[in-house]
N, C-alpha and C positions, 0 to 999 in steps of 0.2 A: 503097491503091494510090497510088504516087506522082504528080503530076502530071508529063507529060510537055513538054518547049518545041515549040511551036507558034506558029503564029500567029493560033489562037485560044484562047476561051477555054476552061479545061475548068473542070465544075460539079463539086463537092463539097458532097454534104449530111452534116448530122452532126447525133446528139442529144442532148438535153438528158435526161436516166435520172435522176429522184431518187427515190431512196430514203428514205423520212424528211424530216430536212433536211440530207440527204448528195445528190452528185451522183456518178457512174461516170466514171471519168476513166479513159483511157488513157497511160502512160508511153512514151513512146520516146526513141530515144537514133541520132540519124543521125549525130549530129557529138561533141565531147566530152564537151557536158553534157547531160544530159537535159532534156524537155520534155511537156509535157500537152497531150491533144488530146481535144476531146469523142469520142467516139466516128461514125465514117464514114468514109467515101470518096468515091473517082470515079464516077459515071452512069455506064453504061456508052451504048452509042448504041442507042437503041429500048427502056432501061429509063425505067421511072415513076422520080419521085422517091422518092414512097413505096417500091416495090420495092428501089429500090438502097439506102434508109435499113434497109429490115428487114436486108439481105441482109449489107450491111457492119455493123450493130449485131451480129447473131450470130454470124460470120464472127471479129469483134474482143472479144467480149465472153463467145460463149454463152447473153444470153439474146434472148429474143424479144420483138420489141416492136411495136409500135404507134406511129404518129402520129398527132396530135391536132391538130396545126397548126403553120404556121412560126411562128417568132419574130424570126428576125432573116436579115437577108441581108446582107450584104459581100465586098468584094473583097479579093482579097490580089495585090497585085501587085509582084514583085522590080524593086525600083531600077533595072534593067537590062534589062526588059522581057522578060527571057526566059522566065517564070514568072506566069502569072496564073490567078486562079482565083475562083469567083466560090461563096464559101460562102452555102449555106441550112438554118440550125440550127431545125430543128424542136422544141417540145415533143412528146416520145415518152410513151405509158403500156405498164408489164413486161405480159407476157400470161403468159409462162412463161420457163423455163430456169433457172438458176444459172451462177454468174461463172468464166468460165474461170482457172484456177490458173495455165494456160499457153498464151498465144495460139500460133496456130501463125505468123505473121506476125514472122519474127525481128526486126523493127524493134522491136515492142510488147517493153517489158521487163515490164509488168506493166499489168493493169487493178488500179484502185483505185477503191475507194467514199471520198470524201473531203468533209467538213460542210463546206457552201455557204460559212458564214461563212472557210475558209479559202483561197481557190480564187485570192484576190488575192497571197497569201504564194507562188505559182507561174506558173513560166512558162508561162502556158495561150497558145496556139494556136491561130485568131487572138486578139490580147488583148480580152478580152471577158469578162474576169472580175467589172468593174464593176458592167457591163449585166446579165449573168447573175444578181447580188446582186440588183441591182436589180427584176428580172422576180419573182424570189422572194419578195420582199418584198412585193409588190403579188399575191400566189398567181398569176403569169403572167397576168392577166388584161389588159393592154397590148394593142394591136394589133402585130401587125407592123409591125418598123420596119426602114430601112439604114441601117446603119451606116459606110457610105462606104469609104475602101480602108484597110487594115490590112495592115502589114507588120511581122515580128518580124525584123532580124537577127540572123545566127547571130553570136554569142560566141565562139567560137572556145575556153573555157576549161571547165575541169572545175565 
């Protein structure tokens, strides 16, 4: 779900899925080039965190997950104030499902399973590709951290 302008903020959580030493990424494509986003969405108002992390991982993905705990929190807020959002990426563990071939979410061009180690070589969403290595590297065992505001502009090119 996209975030809406307001004037406050809206919450988006998303997961962290690995597989291996593979992570579930989602593809989409709003503008000319495409981009990678952990998999999540919008809270909705009187959803848990948890609830709307299960709700939007199967929704976007197909399978069924689990949180185990946050890992990271950040903002993302447009140059222009018309867009703020306040991400919290949880480590998730699979319970069940398999990977949708075809979300039904026409923004998502594709879910992808894609190894950790490559995640920097893409446009992920908020950039936190680093971090994400990072957390891997150490088996997530880190505390919760912020990561302060993060903003990706759009490119405008294929």
């Amino acid at each position: 779900m996209a975030a809406r302008a307001s004037d406050r903020p809206r919450v988006r959580v998303a997961a962290i899925i690995m597989l291996d030493d593979s992570i579930v990424l989602v593809r989409q494509r709003r503008s000319a080039a495409p981009y990678y986003l952990l998999p999540g969405g919008g809270v909705d108002s009187g959803e848990t965190l948890a609830d709307a992390l299960v709700r939007e991982v199967a929704e976007e993905t197909g399978l069924q997950c689990r949180p185990v705990r946050p890992l990271f929190i950040n903002d993302t807020i447009s140059p222009t104030g018309d867009r703020h959002l306040v991400n919290i990426t949880f480590l998730t563990e699979v319970r069940d499902g398999s990977i949708l071939n075809r979300p039904s979410d026409r923004s998502i061009e594709a879910v992808e399973v894609i190894p950790v180690a490559r995640i920097t070589e893409l446009d992920l969403r908020p950039a936190i590709a680093s971090q994400i290595q990072d957390a891997f590297a150490h088996d997530f065992t880190a505390s919760a951290v912020y990561l302060g505001p993060i903003w990706t502009p759009e490119t405008g090119h294929a």
